[in-house]
LUMVOLO-627781 format. One record per residue: residue number from 1; residue in three letters; x, y, z of N, C-alpha, C in turn. Coordinates in steps of 0.1 Angstrom, whole numbers, plus 5000, padded with zeros to 4 digits. Example, Ala and Ser with C-alpha at 12.3 -4.5 7.8 and 13.67 -1.06 7.14 Angstrom:
% LUMVOLO-627781
nr|rest|nu|nv|nw|cau|cav|caw|cu|cv|cw
1|ALA|5132|4943|5078|5123|4955|5078|5132|4967|5078
2|SER|5128|4978|5071|5137|4989|5071|5129|5000|5079
//
This chain:
% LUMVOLO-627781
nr|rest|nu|nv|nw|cau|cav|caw|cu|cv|cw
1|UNK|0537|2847|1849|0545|2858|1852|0541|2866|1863
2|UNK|0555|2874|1871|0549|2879|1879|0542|2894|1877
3|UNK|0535|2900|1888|0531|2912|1884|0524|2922|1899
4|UNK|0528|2931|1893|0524|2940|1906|0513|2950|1905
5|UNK|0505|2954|1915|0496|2962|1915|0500|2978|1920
6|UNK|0496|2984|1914|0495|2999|1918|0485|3004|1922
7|UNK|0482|3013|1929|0473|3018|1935|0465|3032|1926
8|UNK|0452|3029|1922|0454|3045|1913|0440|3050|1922
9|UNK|0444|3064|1927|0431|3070|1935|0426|3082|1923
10|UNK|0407|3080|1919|0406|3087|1910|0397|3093|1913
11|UNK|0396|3106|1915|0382|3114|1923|0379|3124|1911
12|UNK|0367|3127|1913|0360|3140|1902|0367|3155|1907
13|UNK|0366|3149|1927|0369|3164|1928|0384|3165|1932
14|UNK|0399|3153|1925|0413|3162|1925|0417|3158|1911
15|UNK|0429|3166|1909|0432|3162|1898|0436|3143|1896
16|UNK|0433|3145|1883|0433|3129|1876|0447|3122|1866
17|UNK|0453|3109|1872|0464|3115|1866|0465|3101|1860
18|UNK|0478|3095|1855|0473|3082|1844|0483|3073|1852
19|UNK|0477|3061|1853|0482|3051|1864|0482|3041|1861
20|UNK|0491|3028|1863|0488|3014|1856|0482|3006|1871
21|UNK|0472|2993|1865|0466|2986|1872|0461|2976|1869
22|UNK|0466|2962|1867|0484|2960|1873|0492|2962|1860
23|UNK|0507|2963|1861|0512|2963|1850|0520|2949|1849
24|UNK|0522|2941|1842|0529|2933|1835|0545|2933|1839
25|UNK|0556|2928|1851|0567|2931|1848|0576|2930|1838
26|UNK|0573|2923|1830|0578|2917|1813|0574|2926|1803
27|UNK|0561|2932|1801|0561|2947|1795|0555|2953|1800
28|UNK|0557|2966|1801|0553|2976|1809|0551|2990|1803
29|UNK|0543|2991|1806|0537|3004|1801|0543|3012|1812
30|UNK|0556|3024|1808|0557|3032|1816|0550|3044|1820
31|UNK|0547|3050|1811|0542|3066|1813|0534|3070|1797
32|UNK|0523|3078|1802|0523|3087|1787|0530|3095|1782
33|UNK|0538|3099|1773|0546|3114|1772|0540|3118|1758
34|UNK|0540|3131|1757|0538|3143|1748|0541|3135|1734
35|UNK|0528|3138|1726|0532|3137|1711|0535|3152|1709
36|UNK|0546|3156|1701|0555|3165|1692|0539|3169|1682
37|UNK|0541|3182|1680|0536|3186|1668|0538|3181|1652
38|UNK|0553|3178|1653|0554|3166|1641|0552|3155|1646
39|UNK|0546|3150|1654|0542|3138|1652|0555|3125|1659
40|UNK|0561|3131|1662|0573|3123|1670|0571|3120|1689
41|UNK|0577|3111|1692|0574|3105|1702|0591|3106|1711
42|UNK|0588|3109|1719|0603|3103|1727|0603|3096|1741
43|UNK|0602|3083|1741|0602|3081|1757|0609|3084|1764
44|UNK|0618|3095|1763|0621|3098|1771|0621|3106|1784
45|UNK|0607|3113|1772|0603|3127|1778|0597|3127|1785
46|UNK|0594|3134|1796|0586|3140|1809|0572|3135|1808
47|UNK|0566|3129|1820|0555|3120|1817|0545|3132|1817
48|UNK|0530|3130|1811|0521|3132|1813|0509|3130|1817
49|UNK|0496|3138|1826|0491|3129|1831|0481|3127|1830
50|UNK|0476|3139|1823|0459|3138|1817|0459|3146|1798
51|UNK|0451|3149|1793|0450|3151|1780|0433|3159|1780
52|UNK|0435|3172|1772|0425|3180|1770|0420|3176|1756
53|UNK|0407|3171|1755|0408|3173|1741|0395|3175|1733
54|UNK|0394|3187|1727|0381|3190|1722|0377|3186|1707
55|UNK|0361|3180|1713|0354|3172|1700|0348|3181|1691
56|UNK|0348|3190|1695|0340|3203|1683|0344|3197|1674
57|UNK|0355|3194|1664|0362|3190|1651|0354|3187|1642
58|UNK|0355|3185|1632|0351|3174|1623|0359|3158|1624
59|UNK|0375|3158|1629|0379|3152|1629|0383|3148|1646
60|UNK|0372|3137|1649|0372|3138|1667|0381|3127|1672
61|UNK|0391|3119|1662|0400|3105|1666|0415|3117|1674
62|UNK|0415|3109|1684|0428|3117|1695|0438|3105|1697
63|UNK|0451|3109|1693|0464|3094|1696|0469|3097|1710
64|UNK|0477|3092|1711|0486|3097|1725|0501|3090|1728
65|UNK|0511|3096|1728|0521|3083|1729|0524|3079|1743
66|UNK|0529|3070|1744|0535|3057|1756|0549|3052|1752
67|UNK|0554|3051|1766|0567|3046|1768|0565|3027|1770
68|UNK|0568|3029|1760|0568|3009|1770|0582|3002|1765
69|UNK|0581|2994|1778|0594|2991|1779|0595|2973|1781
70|UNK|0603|2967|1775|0608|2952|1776|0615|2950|1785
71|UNK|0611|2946|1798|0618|2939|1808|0628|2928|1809
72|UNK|0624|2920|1798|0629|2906|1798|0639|2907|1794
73|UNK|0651|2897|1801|0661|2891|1796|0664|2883|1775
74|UNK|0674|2886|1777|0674|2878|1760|0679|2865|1769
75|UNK|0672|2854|1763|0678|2840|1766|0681|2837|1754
76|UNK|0687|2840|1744|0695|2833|1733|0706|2826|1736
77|UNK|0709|2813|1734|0723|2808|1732|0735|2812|1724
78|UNK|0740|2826|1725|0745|2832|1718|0761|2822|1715
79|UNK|0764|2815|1727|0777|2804|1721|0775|2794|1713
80|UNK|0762|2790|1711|0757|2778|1702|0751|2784|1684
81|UNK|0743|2799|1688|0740|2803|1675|0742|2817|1676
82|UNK|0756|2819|1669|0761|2833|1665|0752|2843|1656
83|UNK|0746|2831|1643|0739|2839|1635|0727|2843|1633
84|UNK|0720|2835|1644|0706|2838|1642|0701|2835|1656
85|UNK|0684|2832|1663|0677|2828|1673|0688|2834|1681
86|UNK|0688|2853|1679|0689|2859|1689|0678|2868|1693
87|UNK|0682|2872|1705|0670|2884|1708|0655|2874|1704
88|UNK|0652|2869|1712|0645|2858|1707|0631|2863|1720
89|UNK|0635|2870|1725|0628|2880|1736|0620|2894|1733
90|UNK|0624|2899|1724|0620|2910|1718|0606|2909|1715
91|UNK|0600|2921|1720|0585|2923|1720|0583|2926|1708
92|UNK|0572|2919|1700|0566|2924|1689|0552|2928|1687
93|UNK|0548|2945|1694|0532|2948|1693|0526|2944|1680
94|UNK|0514|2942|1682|0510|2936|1674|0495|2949|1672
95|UNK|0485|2950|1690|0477|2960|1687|0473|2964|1694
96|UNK|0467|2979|1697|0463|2980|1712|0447|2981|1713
97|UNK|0446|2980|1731|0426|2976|1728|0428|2988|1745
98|UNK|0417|2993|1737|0413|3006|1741|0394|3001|1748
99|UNK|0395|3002|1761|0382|3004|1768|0381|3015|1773
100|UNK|0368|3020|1777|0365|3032|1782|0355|3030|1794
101|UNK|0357|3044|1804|0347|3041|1813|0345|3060|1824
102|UNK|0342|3063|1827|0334|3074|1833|0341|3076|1847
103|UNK|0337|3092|1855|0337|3093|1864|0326|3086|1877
104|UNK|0313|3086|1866|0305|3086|1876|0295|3076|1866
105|UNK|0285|3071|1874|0281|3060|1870|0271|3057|1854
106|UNK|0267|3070|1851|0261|3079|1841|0271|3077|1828
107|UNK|0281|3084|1827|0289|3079|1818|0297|3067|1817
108|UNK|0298|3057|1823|0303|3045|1828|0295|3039|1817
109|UNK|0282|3039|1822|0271|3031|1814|0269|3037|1804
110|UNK|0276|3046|1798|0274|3049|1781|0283|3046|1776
111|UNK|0297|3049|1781|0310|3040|1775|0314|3027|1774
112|UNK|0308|3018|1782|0313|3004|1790|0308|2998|1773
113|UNK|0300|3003|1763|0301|2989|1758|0308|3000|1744
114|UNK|0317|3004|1747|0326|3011|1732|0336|3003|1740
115|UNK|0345|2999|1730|0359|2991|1728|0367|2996|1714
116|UNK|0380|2999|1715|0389|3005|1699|0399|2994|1703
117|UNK|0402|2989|1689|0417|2981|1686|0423|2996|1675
118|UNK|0435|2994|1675|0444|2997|1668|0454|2989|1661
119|UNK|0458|2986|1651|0475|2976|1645|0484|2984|1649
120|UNK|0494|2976|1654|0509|2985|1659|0520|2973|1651
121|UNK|0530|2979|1650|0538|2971|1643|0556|2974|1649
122|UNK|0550|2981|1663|0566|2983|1668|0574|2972|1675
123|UNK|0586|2970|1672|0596|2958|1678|0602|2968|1693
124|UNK|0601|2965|1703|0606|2962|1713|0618|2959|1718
125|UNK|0629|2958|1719|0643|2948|1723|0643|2949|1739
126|UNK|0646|2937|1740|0649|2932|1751|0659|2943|1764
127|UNK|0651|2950|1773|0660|2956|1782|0663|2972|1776
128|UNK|0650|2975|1769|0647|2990|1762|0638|2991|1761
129|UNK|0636|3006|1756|0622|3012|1758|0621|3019|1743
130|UNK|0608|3017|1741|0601|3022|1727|0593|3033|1727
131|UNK|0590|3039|1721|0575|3051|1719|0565|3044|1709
132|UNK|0551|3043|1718|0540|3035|1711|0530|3046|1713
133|UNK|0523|3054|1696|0512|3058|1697|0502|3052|1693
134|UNK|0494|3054|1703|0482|3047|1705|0471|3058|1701
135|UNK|0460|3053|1695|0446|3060|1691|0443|3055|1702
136|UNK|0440|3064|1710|0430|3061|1726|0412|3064|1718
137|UNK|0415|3077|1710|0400|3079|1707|0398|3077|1694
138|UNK|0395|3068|1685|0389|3068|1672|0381|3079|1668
139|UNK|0379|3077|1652|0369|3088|1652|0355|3085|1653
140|UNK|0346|3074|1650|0343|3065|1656|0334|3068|1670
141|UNK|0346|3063|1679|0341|3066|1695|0341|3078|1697
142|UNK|0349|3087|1691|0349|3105|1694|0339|3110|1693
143|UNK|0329|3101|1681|0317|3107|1673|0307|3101|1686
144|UNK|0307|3087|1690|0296|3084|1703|0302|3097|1712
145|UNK|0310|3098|1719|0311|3103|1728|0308|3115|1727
146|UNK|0310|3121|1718|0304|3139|1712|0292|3142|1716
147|UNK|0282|3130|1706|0268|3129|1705|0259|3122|1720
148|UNK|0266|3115|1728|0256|3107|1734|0265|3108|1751
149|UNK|0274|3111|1755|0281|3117|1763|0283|3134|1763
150|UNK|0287|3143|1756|0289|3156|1758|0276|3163|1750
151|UNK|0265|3158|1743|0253|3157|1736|0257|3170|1729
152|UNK|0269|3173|1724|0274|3186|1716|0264|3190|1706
153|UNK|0273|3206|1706|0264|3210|1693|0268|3223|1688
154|UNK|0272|3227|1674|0280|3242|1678|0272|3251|1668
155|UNK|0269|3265|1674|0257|3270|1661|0268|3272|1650
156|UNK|0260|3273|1638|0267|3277|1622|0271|3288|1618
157|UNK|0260|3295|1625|0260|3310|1629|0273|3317|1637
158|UNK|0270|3313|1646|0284|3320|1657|0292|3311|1661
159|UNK|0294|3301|1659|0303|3292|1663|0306|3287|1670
160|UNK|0292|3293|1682|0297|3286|1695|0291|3276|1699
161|UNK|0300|3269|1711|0292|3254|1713|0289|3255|1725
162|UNK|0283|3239|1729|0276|3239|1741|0288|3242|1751
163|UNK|0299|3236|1752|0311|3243|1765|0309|3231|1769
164|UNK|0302|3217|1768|0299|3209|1775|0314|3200|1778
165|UNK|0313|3195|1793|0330|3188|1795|0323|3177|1800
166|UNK|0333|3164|1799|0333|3154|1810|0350|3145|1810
167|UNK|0350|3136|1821|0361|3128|1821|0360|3117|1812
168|UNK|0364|3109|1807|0365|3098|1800|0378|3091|1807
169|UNK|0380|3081|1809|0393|3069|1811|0389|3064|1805
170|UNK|0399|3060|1796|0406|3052|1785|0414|3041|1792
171|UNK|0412|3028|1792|0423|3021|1797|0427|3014|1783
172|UNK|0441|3013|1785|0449|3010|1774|0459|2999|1775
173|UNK|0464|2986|1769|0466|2980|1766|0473|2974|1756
174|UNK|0484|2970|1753|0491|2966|1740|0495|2949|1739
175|UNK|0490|2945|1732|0490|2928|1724|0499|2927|1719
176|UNK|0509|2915|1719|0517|2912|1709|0524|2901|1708
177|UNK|0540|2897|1708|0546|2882|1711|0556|2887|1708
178|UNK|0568|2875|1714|0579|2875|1713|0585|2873|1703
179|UNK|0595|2873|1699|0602|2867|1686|0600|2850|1687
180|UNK|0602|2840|1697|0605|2833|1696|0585|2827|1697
181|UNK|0577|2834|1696|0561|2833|1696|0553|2832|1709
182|UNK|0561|2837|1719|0550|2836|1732|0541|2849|1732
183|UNK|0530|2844|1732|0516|2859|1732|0521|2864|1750
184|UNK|0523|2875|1744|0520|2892|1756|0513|2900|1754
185|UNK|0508|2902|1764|0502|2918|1769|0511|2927|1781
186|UNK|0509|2939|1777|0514|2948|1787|0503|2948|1799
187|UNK|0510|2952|1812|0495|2958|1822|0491|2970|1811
188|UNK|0475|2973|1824|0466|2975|1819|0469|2993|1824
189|UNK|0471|3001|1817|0473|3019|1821|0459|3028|1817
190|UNK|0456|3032|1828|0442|3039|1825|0447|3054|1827
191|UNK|0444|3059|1812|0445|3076|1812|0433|3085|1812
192|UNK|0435|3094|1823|0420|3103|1817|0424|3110|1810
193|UNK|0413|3115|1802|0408|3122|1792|0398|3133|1792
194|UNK|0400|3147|1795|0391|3157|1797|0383|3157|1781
195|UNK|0370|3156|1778|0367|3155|1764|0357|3171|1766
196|UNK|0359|3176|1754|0349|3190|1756|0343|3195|1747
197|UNK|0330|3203|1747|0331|3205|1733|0332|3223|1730
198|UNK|0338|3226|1726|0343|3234|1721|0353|3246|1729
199|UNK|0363|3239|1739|0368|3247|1750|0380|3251|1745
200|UNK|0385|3246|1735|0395|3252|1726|0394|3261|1712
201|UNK|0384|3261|1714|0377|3270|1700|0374|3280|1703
202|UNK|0383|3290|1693|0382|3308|1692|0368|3308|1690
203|UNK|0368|3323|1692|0351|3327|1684|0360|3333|1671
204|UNK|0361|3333|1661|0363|3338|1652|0353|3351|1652
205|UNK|0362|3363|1642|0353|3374|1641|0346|3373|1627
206|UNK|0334|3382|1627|0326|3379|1616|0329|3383|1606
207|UNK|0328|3375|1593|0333|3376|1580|0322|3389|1570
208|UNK|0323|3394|1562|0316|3403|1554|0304|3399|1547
209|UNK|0299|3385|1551|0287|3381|1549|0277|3380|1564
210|UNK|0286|3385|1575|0278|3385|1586|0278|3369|1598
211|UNK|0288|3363|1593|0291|3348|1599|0298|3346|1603
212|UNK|0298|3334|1615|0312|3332|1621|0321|3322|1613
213|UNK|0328|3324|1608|0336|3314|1602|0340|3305|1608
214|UNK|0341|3294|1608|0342|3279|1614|0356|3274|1617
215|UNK|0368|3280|1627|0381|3272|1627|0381|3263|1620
216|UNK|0400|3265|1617|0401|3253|1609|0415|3249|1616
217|UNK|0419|3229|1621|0428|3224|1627|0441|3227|1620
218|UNK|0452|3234|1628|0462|3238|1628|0471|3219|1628
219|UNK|0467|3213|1642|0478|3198|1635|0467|3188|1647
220|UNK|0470|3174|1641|0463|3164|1650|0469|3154|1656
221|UNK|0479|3159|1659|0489|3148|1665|0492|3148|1679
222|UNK|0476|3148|1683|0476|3147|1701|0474|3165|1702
223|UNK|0467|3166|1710|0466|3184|1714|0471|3186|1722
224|UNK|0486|3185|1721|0495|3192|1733|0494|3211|1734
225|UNK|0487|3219|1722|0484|3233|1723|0471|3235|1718
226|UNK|0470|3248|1717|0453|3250|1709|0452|3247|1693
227|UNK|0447|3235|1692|0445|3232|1674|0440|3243|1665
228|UNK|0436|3251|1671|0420|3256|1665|0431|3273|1657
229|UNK|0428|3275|1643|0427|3290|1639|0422|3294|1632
230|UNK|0419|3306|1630|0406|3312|1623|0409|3316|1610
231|UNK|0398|3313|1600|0404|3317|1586|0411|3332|1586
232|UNK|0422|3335|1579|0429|3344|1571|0440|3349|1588
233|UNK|0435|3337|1594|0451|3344|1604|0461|3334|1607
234|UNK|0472|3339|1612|0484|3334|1613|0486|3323|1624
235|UNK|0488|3311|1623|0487|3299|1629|0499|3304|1642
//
């Protein structure tokens, strides 16, 4: 099959944006777009190009949705079989495989040997586009990358943490086959990922025992706003 290359230019010092390299013309990964606070996807919507997302949590797994789209023609013999061995083209994900890698060569060499699969179970049709969320970060890899990349830490006491940032790219990928059984992959779309530790977290004010009380996640369905609110206030 054929396939084209894109060019992705990724510097520390401009913004960083999410690019495919190469993509697959048969599936294609078009764009990231916004996961919905409920949890809904729409390929339709306005691409996105990077993702903030802070590991303070207890729960450090981050999804993200994607547009991907079925290029291919249906070759069914629709005058020979009316009833069936149509759409015989239709993409069926199967899973996505998530690598990681750094701006600089420091975190390169702490990510390069983390790898995430995901099961996906979305059907595809031929000459449409789908919404596929993908766990870019497990909880898992959230937890290396917390500990051994952003070397986090947040006191009990006051709540605050190190502020520590770095980039992460995620390149992303989706597995799957046709209806009629030929194995596909999409090209390969590399997203960065601002990872932080605690750059979204209030200080909460101190409780009547003298402590900072510890945020608690408002929703986790990609951090399109600030997750983070403080006990007894209004989300």
């Amino acid at each position: 099959m054929k396939a084209f290359k894109a060019i992705c230019i990724l510097a520390a010092s401009a913004a960083v944006a999410g690019c495919t390299v190469p993509n697959d013309v048969s599936i294609e990964v078009l764009k990231a777009v916004p996961t919905q606070t409920d949890c809904t996807i729409d390929p339709g919507a306005n691409a996105v190009g990077t993702a903030l997302v802070d590991l303070s949590f207890a729960n450090k797994s981050y999804a993200q949705g994607f547009a991907l789209q079925n290029n291919m023609a249906d070759t069914s013999d629709t005058s020979k079989f009316t009833d069936w061995r149509v759409n015989t083209a239709d993409f069926v994900t199967q899973k996505t495989v998530v690598t990681y890698a750094g701006l600089n060569s420091t975190v390169t060499g702490t990510l390069s040997s983390l790898t995430s699969e995901t099961p996906l179970g979305v059907t595809v049709q031929t000459g449409s586009q789908q919404a596929v969320d993908a766990i870019l970060i497990p909880q898992n890899i959230g937890q290396a990358i917390y500990d051994n990349v952003l070397q986090g830490s947040c006191d009990a006491t006051t709540g605050l943490c190190t502020g520590n940032s770095e980039t992460v790219l995620a390149t992303f990928q989706v597995q799957g086959q046709t209806l009629d059984g030929a194995k596909l992959s999409s090209g390969l779309f590399t997203f960065p990922i601002t990872v932080c530790d605690g750059c979204l977290r209030p200080k909460c004010p101190m409780d009547t025992s003298g402590t900072n009380p510890v945020p608690t996640i408002d929703f986790l369905c990609g951090q399109s706003s600030d997750p983070w609110t403080c006990p007894g206030s209004t989300p």
